[in-house]
C-alpha positions in Angstrom: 0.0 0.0 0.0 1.1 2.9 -0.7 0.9 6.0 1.8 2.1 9.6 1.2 2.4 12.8 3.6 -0.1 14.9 1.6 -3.7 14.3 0.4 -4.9 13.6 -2.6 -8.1 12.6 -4.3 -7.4 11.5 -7.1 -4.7 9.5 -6.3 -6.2 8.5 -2.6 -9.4 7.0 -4.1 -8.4 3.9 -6.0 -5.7 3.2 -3.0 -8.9 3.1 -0.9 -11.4 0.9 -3.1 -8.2 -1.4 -3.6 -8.4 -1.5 0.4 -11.8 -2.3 0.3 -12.5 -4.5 -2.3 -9.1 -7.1 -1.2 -10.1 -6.8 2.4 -7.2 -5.2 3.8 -7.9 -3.3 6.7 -8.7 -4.6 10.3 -12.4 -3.3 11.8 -11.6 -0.2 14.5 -12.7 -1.5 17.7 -14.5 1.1 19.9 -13.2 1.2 23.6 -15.6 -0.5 26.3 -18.0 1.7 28.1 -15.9 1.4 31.6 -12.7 2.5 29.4 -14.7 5.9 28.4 -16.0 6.3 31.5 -12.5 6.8 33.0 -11.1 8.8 30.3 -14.0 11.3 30.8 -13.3 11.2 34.8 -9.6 11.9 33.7 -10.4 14.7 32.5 -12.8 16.2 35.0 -10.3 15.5 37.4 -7.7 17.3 35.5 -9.9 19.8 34.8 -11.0 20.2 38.6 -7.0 20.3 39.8 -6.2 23.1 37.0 -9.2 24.7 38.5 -7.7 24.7 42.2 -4.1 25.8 40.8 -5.6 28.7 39.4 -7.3 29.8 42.9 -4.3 29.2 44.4 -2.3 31.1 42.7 -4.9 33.6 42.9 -5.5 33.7 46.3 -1.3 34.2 46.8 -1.4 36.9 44.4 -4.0 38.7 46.5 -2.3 38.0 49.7 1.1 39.1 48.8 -0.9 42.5 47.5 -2.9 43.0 51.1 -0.2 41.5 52.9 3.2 41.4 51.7 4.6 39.3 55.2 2.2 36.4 55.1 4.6 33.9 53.5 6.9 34.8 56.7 4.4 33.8 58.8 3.6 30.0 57.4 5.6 27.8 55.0 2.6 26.5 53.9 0.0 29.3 53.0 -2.9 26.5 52.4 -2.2 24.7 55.6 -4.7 24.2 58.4 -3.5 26.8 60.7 -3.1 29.1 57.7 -6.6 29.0 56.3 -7.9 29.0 59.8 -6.3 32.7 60.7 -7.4 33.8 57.1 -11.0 32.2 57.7 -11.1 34.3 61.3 -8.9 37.4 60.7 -8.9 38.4 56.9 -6.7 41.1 57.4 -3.4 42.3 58.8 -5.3 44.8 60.8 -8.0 42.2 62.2 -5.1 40.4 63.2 -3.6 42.8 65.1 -6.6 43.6 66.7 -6.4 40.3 68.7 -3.7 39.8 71.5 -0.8 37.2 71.6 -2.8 34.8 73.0 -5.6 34.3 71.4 -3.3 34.5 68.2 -1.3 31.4 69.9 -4.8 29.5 70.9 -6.2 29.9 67.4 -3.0 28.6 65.8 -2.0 25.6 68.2 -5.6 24.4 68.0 -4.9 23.0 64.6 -1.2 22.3 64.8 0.0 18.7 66.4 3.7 19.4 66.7 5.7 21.9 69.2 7.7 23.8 66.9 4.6 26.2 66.7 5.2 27.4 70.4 8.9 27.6 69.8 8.5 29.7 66.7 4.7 31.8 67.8 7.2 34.7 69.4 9.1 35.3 66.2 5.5 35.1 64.3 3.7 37.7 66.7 7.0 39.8 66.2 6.6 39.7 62.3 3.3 40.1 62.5 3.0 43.2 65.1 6.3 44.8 63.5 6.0 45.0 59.8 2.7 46.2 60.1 2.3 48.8 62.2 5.2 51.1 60.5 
């Protein structure tokens, strides 16, 4: 058989009714209905995960334009101690409004480890410092 790069009729169309008429071509076989079904999820999930990048990387752009210090604060901006000061105090100012320790009681009610406490006096220094110039 012979194939070519380009496309042409006149020369495609007796290459094709050859095909045909010897029976030399093999049935396509469609893929089974579980087979699509996890293609389609595939690409909802990709879909959903592109989604979640792209509030992310909103959400940080937004942050580092309200406040500029936030990533000084937590390593991880989405964590559970991070979203939970965001969820309660939206702003640098509404955090300042609060005192040290309800800043500490908020933050160690998520967190399992110690190195919180051992780092919350740096934090509240950040925090209290860089935003009240």
């Amino acid at each position: 058989m012979f194939l070519r790069q380009t496309k042409n009729d006149t020369i495609d169309a007796p290459i094709v009714a050859e095909v045909i008429r010897f029976g030399h071509y093999c049935e396509t076989q469609a893929a089974p209905k579980n087979i699509i079904a996890l293609r389609e999820l595939c690409r909802q999930r990709f879909f959903v995960v592109d989604m979640a990048s792209d509030f992310k990387r909103k959400i940080i752009v937004l942050l580092d334009q309200t406040f500029p210090e936030y990533e000084k604060l937590f390593s991880d901006t989405f964590g559970k101690s991070s979203v939970e000061l965001l969820s309660n105090y939206s702003t640098p100012e509404d955090m300042l409004s609060v005192d040290a320790q309800t800043f500490a009681d908020l933050l160690n009610k998520n967190r399992q480890s110690s190195l919180l406490t051992k780092r919350l006096p740096a934090l509240w220094i950040i925090l209290t410092s860089n935003l009240r110039r």
